[in-house]
Structure formats: structure tokens, C-alpha cells
C-alpha positions as CSV (number, residue, x, y, z in Angstrom):
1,X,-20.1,5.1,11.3
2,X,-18.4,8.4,11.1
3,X,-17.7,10.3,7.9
4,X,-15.4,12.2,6.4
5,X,-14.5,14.3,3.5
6,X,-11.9,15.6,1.2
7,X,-12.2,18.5,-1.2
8,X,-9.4,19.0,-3.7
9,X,-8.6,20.1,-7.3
10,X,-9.1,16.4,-8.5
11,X,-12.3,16.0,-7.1
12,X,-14.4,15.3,-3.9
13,X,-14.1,12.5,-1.8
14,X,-16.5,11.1,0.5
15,X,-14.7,8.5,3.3
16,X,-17.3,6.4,5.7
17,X,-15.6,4.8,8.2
18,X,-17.0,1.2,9.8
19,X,-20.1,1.3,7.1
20,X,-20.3,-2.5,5.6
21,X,-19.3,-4.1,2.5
22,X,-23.0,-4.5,1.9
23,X,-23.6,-1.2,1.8
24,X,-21.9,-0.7,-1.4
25,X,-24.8,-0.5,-3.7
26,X,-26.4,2.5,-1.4
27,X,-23.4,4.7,-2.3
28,X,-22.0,3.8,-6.3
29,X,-24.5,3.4,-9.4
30,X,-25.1,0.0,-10.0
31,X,-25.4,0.8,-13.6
32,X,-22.1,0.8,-15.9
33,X,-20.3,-0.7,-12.9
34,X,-17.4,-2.3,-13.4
35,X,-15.3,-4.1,-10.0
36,X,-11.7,-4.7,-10.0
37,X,-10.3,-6.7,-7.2
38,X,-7.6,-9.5,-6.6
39,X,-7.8,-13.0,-6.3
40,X,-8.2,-13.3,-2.2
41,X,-10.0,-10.7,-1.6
42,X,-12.8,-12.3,-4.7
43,X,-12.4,-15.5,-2.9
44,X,-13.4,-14.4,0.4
45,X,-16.2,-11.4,-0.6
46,X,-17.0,-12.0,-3.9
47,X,-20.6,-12.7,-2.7
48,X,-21.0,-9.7,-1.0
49,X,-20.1,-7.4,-3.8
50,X,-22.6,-5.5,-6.1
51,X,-24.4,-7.3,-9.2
52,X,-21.5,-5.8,-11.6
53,X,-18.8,-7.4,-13.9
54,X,-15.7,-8.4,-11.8
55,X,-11.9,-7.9,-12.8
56,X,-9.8,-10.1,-10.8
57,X,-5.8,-9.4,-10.6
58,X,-3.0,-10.8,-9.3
59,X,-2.0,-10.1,-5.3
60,X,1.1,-8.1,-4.4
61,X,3.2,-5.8,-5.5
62,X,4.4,-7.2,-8.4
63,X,1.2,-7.0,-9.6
64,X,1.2,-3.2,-9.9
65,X,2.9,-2.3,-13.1
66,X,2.2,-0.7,-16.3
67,X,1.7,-4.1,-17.8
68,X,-1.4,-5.3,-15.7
69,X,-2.7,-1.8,-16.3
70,X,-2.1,-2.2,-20.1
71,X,-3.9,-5.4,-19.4
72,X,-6.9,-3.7,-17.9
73,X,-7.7,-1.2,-20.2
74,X,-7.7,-4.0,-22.3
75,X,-10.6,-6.1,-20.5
76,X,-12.0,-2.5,-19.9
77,X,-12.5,-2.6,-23.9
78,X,-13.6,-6.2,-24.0
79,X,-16.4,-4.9,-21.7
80,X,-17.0,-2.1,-23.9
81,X,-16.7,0.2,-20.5
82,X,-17.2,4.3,-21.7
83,X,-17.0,7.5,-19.8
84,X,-20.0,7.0,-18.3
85,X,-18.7,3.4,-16.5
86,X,-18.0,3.5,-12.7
87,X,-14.8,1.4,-11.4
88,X,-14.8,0.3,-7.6
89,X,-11.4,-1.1,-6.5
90,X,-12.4,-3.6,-3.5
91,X,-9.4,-4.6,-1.7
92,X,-5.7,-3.5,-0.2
93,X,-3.5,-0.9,-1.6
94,X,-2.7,-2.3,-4.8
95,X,-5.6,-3.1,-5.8
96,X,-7.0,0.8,-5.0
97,X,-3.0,2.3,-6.9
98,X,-4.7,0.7,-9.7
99,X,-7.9,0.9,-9.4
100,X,-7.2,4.9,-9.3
101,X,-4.7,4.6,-12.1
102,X,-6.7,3.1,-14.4
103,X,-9.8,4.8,-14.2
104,X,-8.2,8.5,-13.7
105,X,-6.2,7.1,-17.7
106,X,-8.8,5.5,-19.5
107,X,-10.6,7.6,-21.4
108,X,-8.9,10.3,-20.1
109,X,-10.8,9.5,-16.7
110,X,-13.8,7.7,-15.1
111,X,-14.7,8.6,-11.9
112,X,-14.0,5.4,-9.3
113,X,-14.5,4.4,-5.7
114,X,-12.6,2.0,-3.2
115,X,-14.1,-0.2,-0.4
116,X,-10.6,-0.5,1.5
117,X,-10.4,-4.4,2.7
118,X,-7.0,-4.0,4.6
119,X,-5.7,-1.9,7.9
120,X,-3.1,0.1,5.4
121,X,-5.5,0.6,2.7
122,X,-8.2,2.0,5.2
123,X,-5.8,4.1,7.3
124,X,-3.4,5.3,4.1
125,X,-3.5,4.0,0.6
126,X,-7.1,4.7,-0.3
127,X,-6.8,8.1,1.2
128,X,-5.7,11.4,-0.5
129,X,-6.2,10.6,-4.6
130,X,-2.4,9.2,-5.0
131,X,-2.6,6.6,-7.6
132,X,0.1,5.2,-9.3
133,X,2.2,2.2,-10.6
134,X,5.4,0.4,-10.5
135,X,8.6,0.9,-12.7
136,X,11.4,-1.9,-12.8
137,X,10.5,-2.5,-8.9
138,X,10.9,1.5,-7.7
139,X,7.5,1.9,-6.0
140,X,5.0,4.5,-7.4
141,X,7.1,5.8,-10.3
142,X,4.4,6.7,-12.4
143,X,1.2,7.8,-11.4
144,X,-0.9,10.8,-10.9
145,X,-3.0,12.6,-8.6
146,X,-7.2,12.2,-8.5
147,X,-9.6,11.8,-5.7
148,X,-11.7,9.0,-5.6
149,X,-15.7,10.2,-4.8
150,X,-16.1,7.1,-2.2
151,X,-13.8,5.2,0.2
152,X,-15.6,3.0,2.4
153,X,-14.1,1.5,5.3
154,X,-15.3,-2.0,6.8
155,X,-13.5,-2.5,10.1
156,X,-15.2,-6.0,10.2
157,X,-13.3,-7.0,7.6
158,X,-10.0,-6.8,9.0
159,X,-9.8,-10.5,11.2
160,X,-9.2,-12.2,8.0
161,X,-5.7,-10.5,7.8
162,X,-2.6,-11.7,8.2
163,X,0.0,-10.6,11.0
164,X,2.3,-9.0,8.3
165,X,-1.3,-7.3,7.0
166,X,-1.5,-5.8,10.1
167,X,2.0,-4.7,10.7
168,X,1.6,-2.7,7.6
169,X,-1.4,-1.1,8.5
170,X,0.3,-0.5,12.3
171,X,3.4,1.0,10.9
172,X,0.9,3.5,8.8
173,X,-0.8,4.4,12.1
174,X,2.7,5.4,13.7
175,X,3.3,7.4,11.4
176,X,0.2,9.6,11.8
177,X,0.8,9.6,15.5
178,X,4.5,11.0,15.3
179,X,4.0,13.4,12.6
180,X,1.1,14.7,13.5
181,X,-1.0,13.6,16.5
182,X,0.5,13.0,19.9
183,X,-2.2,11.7,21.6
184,X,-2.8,8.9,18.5
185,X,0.1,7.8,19.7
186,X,-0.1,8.2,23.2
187,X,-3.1,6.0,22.5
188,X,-1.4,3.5,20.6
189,X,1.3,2.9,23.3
190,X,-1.0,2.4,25.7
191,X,-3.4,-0.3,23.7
192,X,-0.5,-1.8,21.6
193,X,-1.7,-5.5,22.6
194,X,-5.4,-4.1,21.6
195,X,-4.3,-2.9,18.1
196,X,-2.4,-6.3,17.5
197,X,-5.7,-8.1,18.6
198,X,-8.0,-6.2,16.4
199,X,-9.9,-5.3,19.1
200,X,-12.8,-3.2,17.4
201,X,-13.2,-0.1,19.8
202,X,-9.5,0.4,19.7
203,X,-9.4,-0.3,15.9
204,X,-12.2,2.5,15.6
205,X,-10.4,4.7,17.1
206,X,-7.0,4.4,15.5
207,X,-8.2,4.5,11.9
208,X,-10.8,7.2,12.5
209,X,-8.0,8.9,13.5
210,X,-5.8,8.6,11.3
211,X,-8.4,9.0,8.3
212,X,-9.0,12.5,10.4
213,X,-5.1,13.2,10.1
214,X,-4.7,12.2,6.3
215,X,-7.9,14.1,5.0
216,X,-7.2,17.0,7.3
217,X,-3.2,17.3,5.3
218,X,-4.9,16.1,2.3
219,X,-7.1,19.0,2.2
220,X,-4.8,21.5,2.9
221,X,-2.1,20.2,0.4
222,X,-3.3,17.7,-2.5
223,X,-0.3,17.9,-4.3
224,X,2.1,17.5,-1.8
225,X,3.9,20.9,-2.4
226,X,3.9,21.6,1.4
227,X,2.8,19.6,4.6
228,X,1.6,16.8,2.8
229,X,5.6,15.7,2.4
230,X,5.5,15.3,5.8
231,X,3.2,11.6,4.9
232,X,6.5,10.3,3.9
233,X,8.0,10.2,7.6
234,X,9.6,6.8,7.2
235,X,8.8,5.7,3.7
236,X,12.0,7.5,1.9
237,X,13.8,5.1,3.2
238,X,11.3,2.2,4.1
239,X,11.0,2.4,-0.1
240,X,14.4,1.6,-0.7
241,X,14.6,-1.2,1.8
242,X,11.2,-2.5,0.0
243,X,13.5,-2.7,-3.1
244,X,16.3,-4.2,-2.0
245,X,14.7,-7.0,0.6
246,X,11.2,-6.9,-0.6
247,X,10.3,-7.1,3.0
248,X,6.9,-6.4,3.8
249,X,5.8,-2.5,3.8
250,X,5.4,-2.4,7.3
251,X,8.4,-3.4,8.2
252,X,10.2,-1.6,5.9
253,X,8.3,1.8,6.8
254,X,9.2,0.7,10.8
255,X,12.9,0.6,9.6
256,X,12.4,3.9,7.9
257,X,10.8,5.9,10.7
258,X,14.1,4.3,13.1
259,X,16.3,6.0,10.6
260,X,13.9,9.0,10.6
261,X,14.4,9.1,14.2
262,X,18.0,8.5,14.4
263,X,18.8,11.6,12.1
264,X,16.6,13.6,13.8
265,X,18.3,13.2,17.8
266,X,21.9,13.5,15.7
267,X,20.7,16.5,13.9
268,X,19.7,18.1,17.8
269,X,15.6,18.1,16.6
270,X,14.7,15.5,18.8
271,X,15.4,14.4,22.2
272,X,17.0,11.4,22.9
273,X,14.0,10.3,25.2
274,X,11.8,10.2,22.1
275,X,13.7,8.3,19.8
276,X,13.3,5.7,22.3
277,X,9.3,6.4,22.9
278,X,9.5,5.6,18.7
279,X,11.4,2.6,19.3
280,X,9.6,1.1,22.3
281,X,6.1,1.4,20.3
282,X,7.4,-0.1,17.4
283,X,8.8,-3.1,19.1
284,X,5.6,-3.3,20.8
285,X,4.1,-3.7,17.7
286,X,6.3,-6.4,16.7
287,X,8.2,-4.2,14.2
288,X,11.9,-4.1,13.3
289,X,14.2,-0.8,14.4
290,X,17.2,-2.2,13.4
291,X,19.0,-2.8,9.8
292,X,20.0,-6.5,8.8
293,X,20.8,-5.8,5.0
294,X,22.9,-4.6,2.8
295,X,23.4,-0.5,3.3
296,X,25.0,0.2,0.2
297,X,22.4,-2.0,-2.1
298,X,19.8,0.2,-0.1
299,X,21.7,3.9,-0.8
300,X,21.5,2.7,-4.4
301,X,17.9,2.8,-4.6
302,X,17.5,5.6,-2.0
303,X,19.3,7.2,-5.2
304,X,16.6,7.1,-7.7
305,X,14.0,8.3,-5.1
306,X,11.6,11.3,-6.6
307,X,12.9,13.3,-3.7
308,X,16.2,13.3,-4.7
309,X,17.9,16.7,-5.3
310,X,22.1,16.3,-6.1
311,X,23.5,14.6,-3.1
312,X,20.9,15.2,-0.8
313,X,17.8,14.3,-0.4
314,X,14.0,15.9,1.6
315,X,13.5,13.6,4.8
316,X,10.9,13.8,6.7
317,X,12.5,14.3,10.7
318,X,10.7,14.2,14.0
319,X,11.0,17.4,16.5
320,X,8.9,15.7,18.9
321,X,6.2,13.4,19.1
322,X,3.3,14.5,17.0
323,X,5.3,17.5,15.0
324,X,7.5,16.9,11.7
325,X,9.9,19.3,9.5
326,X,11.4,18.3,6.3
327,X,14.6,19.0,5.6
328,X,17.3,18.3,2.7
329,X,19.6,15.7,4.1
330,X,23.3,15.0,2.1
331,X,23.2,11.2,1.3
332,X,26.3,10.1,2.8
333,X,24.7,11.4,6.3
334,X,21.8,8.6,5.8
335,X,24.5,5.9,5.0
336,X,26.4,7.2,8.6
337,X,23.0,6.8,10.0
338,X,22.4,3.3,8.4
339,X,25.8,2.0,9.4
340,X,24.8,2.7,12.6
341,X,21.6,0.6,12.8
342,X,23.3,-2.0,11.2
343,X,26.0,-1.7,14.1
């Protein structure tokens, strides 16, 4: 097991990496516990969880709106849950946005924990204290910032995913490795087949290091003021591709690093040689670099992005392998870009 931490202005954060579902009860208070999870994830663990009340919700994200969290401060009543109640979140991304949502909002805050059951919720979405919900399908539109005091990681958890499960999670891993750590991704080209296999020693590695990566930016930049933008390589535009498609996030955030890459060679950041390292991985992975929808459907929600200033908007751009720089990028250059992956 390793361990990691994360000190911020929301709170402390303890992340254990490969300890066991079981464990759970060594590492949150048993009393005033309260579990929210979603339907699979009950189905498959429920009877490893703690003795505690359990909040099931729906899967996806459709599920993560204001209205399911309107609904759970609502059971949250019914269970007469106060200040001093303890919310763990066991399960994917979702189900730790609300998890972290809710409990930061009711009662002006609780504190919570998450036991991460998927690749992208152990390498990226339980990490850092972002927790929000969705408007009128624009991911993440309202939300807030506040650190949960556990995330534990169980890497044996991860064979019951699915291939799209795991594509999310990959794409995530990417990410870290070409804004941040060359030799992550130096890694991952070299044991793409592993990573697709979940083959535990490579699976170790890649979200150890990638937890290493996210803590290390989160603890220099909580509020994502600074380097912390740079987390978003990809997802500016894999966002507005989720809305427009509602392809999986994996494949959307692959599409999104492409374009990421793209801009970067035709802004003269990057050299042409690693665009097509970027590419090579990602097809490895069995991820899509090219566009097959509507670009102008996809402009329209890159529009209403938070990063959005004017006509432009801050992209995250590659200047090598493992080093990123954001910069403001006019809107009509991304549609240039887009017309050319569709091309």
C-alpha cells in the first residue's frame, strides 16, 4: 500500500493506494455513518461495506444534478443525519462529485471520504476536493471546492469494469503523463497491452503515479488559480464533445487531448514527432483521435465553458511530452483545428 497526502485550505486529505474495501472501518467512524453509493456498485460490494445506513442512486451522469442532490439532503433528513454524521461515497466519479457536494452543503458541511471503485475515480475524480454537479447537461456547473479526509484506493476492484470503464480511467492516465510526467508515459507506451489487461504491477504503478502527480499540483494550487489549469489538458474540449455525443469520458477526453495536440504543433509549441507519440498511445489504448460529429454543435457548448473569456478561450497545450502551458486560444482557431480532425 503506499500513501499519500494532500494539505489544502479545505482540509486534509489522506489517499491509500491498493488498501482493501475491507479496510474501510479502520479508517472512518463507524458511528453517525452514513454510505452513499449507486446501484452496481451496491449490487456487487454491498456486503463488504461498513455496518452503516446505505444511500443508493442512480448510475451515470445524468444522475449528477441538483435534483438527486436535493433528493439527498432529503433522505439525509429522513435519517436525521447532523454535523456530527460522516458520509463515504463508495463508487466511480459521480458517485464521489456527489458524495463531496453534498456533504461539503448540508449543514453547511460534513466532513466525507471516498473508497474510489473505478480506474478514473482512483487516478482523477476522487483526488483534489473538486465536487460539483450538473446543469442542463454542461458538466460540473455548480460545485465547490473541499478535500475529502480519506480516499481509498482498491486496485482489486478494478476487473469488474467495463472496457469503456477503463478507457476513461486510461485517458486520465495520459493526461498525467503528457502534462506532467514523461516517464508515466514513457511507461505507458511501453505496457499499453498491460494497462488494457489490468495487469496489477502495471496498474500499481500507473495510478500511484498519477495519484503522486495530482496531489503534488493539488498541493501547490487547490483552487486552480495557477498549475492546476493545466489538469484540464484535453477536457475543454473532451467536455463539449461529452455534451454533444454523450460519448463516454474517455473518449471524449482522448478527442480533446488530439485537439490539444493539434493546436499546440500549429502554434510551433510542439514538435510534429510528438503529436504523433500522443496519437500512437492513444490508439494503443483503443481511443479515438479523430472527430466524427458535428463541429459547430460542439463550438456551441465549447461556448458556455467556465474558461471562456470573449472569443477566446484558456487551453491547456503541450510543449513536449510531460510539460504543459496554458494559453488563451480565439475560438474560431479551435473550430480550424476541429475541421481538420474531422477532415
Amino acid at each position: 500500500m503506499q500513501t499519500f497526502h494532500i494539505s489544502g485550505g479545505t482540509g486534509q486529505s489522506k489517499l491509500l493506494i491498493g488498501q482493501r474495501l475491507e479496510a474501510l472501518p479502520e479508517h472512518v467512524p463507524e458511528e453517525r455513518l452514513i454510505i452513499l453509493t449507486d446501484e452496481r456498485v451496491s449490487g456487487l460490494y454491498s456486503s463488504r461495506f461498513p455496518r452503516a445506513p446505505v444511500i443508493t442512486v442512480g448510475r451515470g451522469e445524468e444522475a449528477k444534478t441538483l435534483d438527486t442532490a436535493g433528493w439527498l439532503y432529503k433522505r439525509l433528513l429522513e435519517l436525521e443525519a447532523d454535523r456530527g454524521t460522516y458520509l463515504l461515497g463508495i463508487g466511480g466519479g459521480v458517485v464521489c462529485d456527489l458524495t463531496g457536494f453534498v456533504a461539503s452543503t448540508y449543514l453547511r458541511g460534513l466532513d466525507f471520504a471516498f473508497a474510489a471503485t473505478t480506474l478514473l475515480a482512483q487516478v482523477d475524480a476522487s483526488v483534489g476536493g473538486k465536487n460539483g454537479v450538473n446543469l442542463d447537461g454542461y458538466k460540473n456547473m455548480v460545485g465547490l471546492f473541499s478535500q475529502p479526509e480519506l480516499v481509498l484506493c482498491d486496485l482489486g476492484l478494478l476487473p469488474t469494469l467495463s472496457g469503456e470503464d477503463i478507457g476513461c480511467g486510461l485517458a486520465e492516465i495520459v493526461k498525467h503523463g503528457a502534462i506532467a510526467d514523461p516517464d508515466l508515459f514513457a511507461f505507458l507506451e511501453d505496457n499499453a497491452q498491460g494497462a488494457l489487461q489490468l495487469d496489477p504491477a502495471v496498474m500499481e504503478r500507473l495510478v500511484a503515479d498519477s495519484v503522486l502527480i495530482k496531489s503534488g499540483i493539488v498541493n501547490l494550487d487547490e483552487r486552480e488559480s495557477g498549475q492546476r489549469r493545466k489538469l484540464n489538458f484535453g477536457h475543454t474540449f473532451g467536455h463539449a464533445v461529452e455534451k454533444t455525443t454523450s460519448a463516454p469520458h474517455g473518449e471524449a477526453v482522448s478527442q480533446g487531448m488530439a485537439l490539444a495536440g493539434l493546436l499546440s504543433v500549429r502554434r510551433g509549441l510542439l514538435a510534429e514527432s510528438e503529436l504523433q507519440r500522443l496519437l500512437s498511445l492513444l490508439w494503443k489504448l483503443r481511443l479515438p483521435t479523430g472527430i466524427d460529429a458535428p463541429v459547430e454543435e460542439m463550438l456551441q457548448a465549447l461556448s458556455k465553458d467556465k474558461k471562456r473569456q470573449g472569443e477566446s478561450i484558456r487551453f491547456v497545450l503541450l510543449q513536449s511530452i510531460g510539460e504543459a502551458v496554458v494559453e488563451s486560444i480565439p475560438l474560431r482557431e479551435i473550430r480550424q483545428a476541429a475541421l481538420e480532425m474531422l477532415a
